[in-house]
C-alpha positions as CSV (number, residue, x, y, z in Angstrom):
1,X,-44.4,-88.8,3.7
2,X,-47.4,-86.3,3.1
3,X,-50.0,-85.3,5.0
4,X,-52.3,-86.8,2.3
5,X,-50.2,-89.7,2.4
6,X,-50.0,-90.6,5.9
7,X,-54.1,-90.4,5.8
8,X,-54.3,-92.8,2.9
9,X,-51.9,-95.3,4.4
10,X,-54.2,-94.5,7.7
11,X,-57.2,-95.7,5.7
12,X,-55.4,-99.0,4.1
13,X,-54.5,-100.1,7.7
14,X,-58.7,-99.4,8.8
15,X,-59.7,-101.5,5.7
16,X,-57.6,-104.1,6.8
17,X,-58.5,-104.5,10.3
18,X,-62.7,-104.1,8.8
19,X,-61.2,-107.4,6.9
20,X,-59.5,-108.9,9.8
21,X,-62.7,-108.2,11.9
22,X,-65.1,-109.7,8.9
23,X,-62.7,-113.1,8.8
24,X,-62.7,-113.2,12.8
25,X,-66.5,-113.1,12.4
26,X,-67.2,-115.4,9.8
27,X,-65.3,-118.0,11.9
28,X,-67.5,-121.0,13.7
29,X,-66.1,-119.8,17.5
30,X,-65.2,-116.3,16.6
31,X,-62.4,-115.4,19.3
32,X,-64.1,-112.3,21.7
33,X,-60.6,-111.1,22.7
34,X,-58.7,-111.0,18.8
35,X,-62.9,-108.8,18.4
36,X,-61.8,-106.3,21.0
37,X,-58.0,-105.8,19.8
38,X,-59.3,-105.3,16.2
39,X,-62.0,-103.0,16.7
40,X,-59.9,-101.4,19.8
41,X,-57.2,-100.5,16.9
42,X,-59.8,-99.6,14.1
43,X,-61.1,-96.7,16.9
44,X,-57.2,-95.8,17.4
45,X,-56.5,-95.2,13.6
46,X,-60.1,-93.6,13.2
47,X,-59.2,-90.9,15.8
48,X,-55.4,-90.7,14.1
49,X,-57.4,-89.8,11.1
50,X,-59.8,-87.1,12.6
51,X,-56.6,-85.5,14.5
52,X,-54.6,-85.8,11.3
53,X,-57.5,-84.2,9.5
54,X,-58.3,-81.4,11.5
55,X,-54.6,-79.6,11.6
């Protein structure tokens, strides 16, 4: 897999989890924990990204 590639997949995964986060949200009794795993993994991912990024 390619540099460029491994970013892109990088960015599907942070879409996904912006999607996970907008569901968990939209829910009557969003749950506070599944909140805090979601956006804990968005940051992880993010700085993957930026570490990726600057090589």
């Amino acid at each position: 897999m390619s540099l460029e590639q491994r970013i892109e997949a990088l960015k599907e995964r942070h879409k996904a989890l912006d999607a996970a986060l907008e569901e968990e949200f939209s829910r009557p009794h969003p749950d506070d924990l599944e909140i805090h795993s979601l956006k804990k993994r968005k940051l992880q991912i993010k700085d993957e990204i930026a570490s990726i990024s600057t090589r």
